[in-house]
DRENGU-988436 format. One line per 3 residues: for each residue x, y, z of N, C-alpha, C. Coordinates in Angstrom, 1 decimal, decimal comma. Atoms other than C-alpha are relative to their C-alpha. Last residue first. Layout:
BEGIN
X Y Z X Y Z X Y Z; ...
//
This chain:
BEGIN
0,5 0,0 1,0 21,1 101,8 -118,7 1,1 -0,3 -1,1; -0,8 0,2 1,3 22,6 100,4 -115,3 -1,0 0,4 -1,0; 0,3 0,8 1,3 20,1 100,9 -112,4 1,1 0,7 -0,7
1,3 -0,9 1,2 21,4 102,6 -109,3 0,1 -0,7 -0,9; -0,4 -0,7 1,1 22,9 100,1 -106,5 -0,5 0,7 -0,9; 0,8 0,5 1,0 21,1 99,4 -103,3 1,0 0,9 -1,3
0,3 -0,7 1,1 22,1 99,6 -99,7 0,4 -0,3 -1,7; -0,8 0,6 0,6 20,9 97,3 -97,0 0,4 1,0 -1,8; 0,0 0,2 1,2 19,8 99,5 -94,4 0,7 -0,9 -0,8
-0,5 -0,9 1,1 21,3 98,3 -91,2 -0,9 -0,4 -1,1; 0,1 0,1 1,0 19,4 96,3 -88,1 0,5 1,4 -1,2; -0,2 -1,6 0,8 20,6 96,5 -84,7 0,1 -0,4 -1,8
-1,1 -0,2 1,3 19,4 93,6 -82,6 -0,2 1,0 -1,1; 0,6 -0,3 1,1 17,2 94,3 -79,4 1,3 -0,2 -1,2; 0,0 -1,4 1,0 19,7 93,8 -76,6 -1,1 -0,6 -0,9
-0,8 -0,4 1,8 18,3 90,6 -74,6 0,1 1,2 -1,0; 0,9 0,6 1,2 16,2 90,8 -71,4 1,0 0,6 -1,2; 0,2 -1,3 0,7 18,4 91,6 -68,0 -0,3 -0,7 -1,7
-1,1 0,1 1,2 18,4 88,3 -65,9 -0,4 0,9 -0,9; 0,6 -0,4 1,3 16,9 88,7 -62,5 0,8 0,4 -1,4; -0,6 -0,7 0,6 17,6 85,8 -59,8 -0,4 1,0 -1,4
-0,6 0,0 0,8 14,7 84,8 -58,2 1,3 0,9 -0,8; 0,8 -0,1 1,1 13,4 86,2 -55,3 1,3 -1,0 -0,9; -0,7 -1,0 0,9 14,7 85,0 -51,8 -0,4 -0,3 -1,7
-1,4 0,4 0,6 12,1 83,1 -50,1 0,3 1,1 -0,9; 0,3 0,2 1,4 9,4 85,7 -48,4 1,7 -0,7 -0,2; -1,0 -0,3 0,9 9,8 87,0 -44,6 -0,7 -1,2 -1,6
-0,6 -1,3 0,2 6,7 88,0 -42,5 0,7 0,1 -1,2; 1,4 -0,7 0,1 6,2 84,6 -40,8 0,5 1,5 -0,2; 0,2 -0,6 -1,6 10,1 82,9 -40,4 -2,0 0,9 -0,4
0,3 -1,3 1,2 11,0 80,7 -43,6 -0,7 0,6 1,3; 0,8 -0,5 -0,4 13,2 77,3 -42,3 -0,7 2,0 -0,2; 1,0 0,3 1,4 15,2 75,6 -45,0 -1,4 1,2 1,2
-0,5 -0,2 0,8 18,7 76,3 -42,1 -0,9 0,1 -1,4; 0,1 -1,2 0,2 16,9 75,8 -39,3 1,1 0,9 -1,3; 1,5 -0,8 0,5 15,3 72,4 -40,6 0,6 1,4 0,3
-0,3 -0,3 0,9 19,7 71,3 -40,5 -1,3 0,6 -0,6; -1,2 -0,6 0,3 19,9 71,7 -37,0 0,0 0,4 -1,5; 0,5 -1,3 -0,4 16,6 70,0 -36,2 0,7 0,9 -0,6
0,9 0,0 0,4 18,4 67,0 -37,9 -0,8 1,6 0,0; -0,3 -0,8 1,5 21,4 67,2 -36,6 -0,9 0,4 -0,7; -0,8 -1,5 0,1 19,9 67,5 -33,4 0,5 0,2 -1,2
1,1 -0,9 0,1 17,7 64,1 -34,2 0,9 1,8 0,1; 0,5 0,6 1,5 20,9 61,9 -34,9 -1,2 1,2 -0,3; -0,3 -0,7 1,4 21,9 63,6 -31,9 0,0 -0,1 -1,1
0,1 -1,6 0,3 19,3 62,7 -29,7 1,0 0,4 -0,8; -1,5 -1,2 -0,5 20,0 58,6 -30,6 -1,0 2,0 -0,1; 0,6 -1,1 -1,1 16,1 57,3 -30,2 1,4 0,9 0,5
-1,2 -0,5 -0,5 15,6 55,4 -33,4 0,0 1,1 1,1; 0,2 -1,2 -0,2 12,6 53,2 -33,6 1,0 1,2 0,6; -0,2 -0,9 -1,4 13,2 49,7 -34,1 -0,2 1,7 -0,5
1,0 -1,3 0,4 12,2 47,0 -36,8 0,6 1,0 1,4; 0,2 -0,8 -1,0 14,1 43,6 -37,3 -0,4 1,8 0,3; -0,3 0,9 -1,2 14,7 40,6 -39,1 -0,1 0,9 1,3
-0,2 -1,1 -1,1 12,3 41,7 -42,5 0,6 -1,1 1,5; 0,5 -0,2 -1,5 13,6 39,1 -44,7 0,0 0,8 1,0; -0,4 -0,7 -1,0 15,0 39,9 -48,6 -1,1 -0,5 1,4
0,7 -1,3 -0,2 14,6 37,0 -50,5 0,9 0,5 1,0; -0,5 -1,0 -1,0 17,0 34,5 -52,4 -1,0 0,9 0,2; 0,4 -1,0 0,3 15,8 31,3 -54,3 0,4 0,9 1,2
0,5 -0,3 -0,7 17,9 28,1 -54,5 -0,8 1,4 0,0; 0,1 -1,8 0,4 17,9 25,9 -57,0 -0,2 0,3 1,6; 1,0 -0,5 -0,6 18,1 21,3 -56,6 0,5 1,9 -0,4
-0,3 -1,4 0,4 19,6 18,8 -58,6 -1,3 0,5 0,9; -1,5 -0,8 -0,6 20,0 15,6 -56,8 -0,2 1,6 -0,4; -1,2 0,3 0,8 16,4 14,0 -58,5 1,1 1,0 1,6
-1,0 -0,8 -0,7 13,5 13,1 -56,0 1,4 0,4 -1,0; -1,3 0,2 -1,1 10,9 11,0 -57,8 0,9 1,6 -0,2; -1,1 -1,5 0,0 7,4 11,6 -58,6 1,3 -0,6 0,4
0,2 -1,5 -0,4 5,0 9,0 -59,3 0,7 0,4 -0,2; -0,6 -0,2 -1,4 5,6 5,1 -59,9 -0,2 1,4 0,8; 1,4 0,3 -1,3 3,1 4,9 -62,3 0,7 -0,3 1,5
0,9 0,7 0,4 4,8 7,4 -65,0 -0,9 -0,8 1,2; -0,9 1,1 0,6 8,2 8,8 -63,4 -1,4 -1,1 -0,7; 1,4 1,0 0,1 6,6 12,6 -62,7 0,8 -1,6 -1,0
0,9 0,4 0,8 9,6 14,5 -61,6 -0,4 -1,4 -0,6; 0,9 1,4 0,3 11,1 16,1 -58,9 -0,6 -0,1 -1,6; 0,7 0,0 1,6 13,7 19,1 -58,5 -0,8 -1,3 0,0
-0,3 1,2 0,8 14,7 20,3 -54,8 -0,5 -0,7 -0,9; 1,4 0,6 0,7 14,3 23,8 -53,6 0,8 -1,4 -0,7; -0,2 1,0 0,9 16,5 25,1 -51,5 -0,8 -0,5 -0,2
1,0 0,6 -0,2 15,7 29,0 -49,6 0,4 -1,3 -1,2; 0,3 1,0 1,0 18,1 31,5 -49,2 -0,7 -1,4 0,5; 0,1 1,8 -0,3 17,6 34,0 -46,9 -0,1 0,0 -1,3
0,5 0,9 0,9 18,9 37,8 -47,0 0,1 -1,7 0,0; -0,9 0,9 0,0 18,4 40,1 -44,1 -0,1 -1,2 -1,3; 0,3 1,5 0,8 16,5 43,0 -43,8 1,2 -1,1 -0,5
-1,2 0,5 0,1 16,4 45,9 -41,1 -0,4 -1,6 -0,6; 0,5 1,6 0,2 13,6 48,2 -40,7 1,2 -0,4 -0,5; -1,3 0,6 1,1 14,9 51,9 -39,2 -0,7 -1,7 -0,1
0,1 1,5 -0,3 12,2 54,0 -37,8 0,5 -0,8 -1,1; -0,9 0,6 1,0 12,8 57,9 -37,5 0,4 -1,6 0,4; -0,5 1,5 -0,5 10,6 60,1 -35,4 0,3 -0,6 -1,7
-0,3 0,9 0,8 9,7 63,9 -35,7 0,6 -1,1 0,7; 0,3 1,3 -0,4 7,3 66,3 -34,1 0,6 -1,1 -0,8; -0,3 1,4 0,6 7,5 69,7 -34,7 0,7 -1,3 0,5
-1,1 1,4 -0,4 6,2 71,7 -33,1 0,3 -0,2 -1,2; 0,1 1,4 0,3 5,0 75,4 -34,3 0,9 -1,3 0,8; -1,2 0,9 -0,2 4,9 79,2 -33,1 -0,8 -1,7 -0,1
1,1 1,2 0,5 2,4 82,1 -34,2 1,5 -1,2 0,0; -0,9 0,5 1,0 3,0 84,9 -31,8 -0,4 -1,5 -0,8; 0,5 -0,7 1,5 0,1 86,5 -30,3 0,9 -0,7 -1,0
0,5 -1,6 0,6 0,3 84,8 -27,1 -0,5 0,1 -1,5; -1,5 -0,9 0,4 2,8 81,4 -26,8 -1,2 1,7 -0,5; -0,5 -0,3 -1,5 -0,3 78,9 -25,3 1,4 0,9 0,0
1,0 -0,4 -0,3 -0,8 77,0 -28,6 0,6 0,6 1,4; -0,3 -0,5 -1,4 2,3 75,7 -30,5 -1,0 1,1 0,6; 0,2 -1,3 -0,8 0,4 74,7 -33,8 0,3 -0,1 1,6
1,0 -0,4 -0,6 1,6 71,3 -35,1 -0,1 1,2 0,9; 0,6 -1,2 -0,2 3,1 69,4 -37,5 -0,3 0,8 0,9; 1,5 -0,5 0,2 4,1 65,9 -38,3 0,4 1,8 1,2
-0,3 -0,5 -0,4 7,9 64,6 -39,6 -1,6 0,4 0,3; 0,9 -0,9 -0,1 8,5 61,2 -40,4 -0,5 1,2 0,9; -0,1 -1,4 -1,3 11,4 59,7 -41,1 -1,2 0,5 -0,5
1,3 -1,5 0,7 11,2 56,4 -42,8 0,3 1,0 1,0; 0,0 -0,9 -1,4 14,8 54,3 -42,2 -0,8 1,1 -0,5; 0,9 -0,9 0,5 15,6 51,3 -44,6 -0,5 0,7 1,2
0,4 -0,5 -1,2 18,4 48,8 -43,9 -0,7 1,4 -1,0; 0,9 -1,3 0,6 19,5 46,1 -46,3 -1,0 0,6 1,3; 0,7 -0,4 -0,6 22,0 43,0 -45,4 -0,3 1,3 -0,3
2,0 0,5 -0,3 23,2 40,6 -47,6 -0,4 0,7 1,0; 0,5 0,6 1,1 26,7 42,5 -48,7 -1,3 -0,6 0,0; -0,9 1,0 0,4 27,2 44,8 -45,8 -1,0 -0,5 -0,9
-1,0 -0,2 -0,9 25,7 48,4 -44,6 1,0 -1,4 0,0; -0,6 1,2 0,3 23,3 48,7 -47,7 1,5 0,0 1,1; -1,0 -0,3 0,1 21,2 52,1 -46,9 0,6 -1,8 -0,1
-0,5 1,4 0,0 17,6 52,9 -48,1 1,6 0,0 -0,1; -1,3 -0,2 0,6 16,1 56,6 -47,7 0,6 -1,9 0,1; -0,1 1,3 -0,3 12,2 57,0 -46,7 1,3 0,4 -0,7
-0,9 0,4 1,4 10,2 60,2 -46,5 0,8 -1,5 0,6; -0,5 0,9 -0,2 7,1 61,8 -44,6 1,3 -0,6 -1,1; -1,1 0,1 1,2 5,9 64,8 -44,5 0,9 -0,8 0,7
-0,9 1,8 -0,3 3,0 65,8 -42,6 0,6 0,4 -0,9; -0,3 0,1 -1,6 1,2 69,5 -41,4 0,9 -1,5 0,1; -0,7 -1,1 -0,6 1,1 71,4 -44,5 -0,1 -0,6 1,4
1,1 -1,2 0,3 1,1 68,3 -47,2 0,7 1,4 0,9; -0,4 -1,2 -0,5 4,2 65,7 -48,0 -1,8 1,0 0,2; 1,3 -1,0 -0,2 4,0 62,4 -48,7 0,0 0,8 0,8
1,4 0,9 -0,3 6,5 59,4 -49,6 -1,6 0,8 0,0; 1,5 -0,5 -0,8 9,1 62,0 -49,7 -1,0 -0,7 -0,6; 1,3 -0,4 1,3 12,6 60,3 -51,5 -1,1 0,1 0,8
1,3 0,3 -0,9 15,5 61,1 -48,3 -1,1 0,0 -1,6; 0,4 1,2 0,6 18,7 62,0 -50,6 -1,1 -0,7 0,5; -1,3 0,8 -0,6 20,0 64,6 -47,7 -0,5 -1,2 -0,5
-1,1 -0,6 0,0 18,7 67,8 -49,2 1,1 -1,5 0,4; 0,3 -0,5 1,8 15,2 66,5 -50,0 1,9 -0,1 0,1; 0,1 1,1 0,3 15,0 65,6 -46,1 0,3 -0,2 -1,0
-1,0 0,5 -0,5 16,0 69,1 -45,4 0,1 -2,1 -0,3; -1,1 0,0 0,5 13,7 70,0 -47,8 1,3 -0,4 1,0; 0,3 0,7 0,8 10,8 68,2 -46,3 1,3 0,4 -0,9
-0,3 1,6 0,1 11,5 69,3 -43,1 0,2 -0,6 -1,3; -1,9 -0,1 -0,2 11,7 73,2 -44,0 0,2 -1,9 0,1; -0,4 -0,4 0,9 7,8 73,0 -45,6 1,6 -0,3 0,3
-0,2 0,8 1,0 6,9 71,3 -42,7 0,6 -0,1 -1,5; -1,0 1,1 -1,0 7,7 74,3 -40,6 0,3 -1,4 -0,9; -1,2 -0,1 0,6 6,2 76,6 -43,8 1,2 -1,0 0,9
-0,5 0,8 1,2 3,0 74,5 -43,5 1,6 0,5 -0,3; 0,5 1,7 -0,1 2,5 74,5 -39,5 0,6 -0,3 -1,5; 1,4 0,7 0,0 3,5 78,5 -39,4 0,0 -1,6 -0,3
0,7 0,3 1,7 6,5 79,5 -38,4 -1,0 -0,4 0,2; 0,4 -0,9 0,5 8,7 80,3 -35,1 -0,7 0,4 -1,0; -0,2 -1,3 1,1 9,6 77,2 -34,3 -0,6 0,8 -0,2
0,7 -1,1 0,2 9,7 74,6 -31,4 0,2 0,7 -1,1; -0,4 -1,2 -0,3 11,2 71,3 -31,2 -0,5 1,2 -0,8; 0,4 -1,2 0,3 10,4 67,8 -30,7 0,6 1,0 0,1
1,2 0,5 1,2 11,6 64,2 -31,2 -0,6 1,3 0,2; -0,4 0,6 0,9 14,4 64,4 -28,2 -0,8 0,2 -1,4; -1,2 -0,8 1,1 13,6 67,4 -26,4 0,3 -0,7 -1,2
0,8 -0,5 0,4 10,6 66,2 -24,1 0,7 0,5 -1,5; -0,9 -1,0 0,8 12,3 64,0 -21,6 -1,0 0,4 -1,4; -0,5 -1,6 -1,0 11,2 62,8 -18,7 0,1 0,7 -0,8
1,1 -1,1 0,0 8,3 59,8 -20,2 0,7 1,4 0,6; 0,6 -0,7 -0,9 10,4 56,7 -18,9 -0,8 1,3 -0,5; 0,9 -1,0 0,3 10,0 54,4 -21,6 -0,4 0,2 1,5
-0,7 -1,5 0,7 13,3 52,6 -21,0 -1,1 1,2 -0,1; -0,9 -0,9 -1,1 11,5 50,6 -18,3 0,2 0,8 -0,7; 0,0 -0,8 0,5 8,8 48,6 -21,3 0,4 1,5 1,0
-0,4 -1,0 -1,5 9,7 45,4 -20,3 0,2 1,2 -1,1; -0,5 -1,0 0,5 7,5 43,2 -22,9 0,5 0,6 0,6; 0,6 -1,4 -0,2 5,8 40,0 -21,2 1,1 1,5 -0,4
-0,5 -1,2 -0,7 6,8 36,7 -22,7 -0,3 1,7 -0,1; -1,3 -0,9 0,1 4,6 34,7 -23,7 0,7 0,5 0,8; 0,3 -1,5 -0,1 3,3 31,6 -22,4 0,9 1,2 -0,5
1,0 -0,6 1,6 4,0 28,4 -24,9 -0,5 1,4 1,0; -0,9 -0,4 1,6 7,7 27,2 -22,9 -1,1 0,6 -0,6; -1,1 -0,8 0,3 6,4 28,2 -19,4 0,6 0,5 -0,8
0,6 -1,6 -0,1 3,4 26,5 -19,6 0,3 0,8 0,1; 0,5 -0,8 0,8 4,8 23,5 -20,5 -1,0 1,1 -0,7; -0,7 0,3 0,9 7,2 22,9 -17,9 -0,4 0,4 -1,6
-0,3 -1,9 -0,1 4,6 24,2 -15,6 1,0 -0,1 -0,5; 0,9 -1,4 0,3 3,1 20,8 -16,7 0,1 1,4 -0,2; -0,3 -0,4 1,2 6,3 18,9 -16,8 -1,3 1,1 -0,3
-1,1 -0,6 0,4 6,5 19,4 -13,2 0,1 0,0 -1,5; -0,3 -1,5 0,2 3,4 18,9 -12,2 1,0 0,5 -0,5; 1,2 -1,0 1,6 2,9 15,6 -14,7 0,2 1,0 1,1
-0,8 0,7 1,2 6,5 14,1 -12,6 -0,8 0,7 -1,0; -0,8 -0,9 -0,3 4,8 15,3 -8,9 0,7 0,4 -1,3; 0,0 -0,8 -0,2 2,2 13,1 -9,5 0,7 1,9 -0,2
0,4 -1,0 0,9 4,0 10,7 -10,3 -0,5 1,2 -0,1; -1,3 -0,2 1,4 6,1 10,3 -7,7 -1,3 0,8 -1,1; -0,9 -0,9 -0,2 2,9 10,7 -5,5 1,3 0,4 -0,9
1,4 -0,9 0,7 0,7 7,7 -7,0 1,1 1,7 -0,1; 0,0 -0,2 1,7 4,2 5,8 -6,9 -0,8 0,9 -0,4; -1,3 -0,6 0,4 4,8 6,6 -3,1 -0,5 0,4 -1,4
-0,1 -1,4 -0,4 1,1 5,7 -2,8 1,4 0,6 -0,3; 1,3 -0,2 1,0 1,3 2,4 -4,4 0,1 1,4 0,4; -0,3 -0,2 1,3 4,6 1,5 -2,2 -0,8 0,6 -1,2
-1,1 -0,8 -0,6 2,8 2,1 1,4 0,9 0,3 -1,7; 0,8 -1,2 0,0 0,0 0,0 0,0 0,9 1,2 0,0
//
């Protein structure tokens, strides 16, 4: 009796253990989201002196300026995307987008955020072996040696860039496209309109009798 119960108990103990064995391997895991403490206010924003379309207006050239192709631009978005090859199979793409918005609570003056983040996807390249079969009459398919492989790009990883000075240069280079309320881009150059050409009589011999 004394041995039957041992054994009930062993076991027992043998399905708890693999139980939270596998409850452990198929629950997820929970996301530690510490970095996102919430103090800082500087990284991804900064104020301007402009209106919503000419602030965007400055992003979009600065993006323009540093090979960025603009996905979609109006007066309060403007989005762009730039693709960089940092070794032989591996491809890295980084959208920056920049949004808008009326600084409210500054008076009379008319001041703007802007609100930019920059999210880098990272691709990796897999190959994939395919192996060649064919139809042998009533035996079916067979397996031959020759096989192909095919190469894709695989997204292996997505993040959201949060160096500040990647962003400072950034800000750094909108005050440089930025157009202040009041002021007008500089005019075109003006190119003085073509002398008139100077036509001569053409003169005429007197008739011969």
């Amino acid at each position: 009796m004394r041995l039957f119960v041992r054994c009930a108990l062993g076991s027992f103990a043998v399905a708890s253990v693999l139980a939270l064995a596998a409850c452990s391997a198929t629950a997820p895991r929970r996301v530690s989201y510490e970095p996102e403490e919430f103090d800082s206010t500087t990284t991804h924003t900064r104020s301007y002196g402009a209106t919503e379309a000419q602030t965007c207006e400055a992003a979009r050239r600065a993006l323009l300026s540093q090979g960025y192709m603009i996905t979609a631009s109006n007066a309060d978005l403007v989005t762009g995307r730039k693709s960089f090859q940092p070794a032989a199979e591996v491809h890295v793409e980084v959208e920056f987008r920049a949004v808008c918005a009326r600084d409210v609570g500054k008076g009379n003056q008319r001041n703007t955020i802007a609100f930019v983040t920059a999210l880098q996807d990272r691709y990796s390249l897999k190959k994939t072996n395919n192996s060649a079969s064919v139809g042998v009459g009533v035996i079916g398919s067979l397996s031959l040696p020759f096989s192909s492989s095919d190469d894709a790009m695989v997204k292996v990883a997505s993040e959201t860039l949060t160096d500040e000075r990647f962003y400072d240069r950034f800000f750094s280079l909108m005050d440089r496209f930025i157009t202040k309320p009041g002021e007008e881009p500089p005019p075109e150059p003006i190119t003085a309109p073509p002398a008139p050409a100077t036509t001569y009589p053409v003169p005429t011999s007197p008739n011969r009798g």
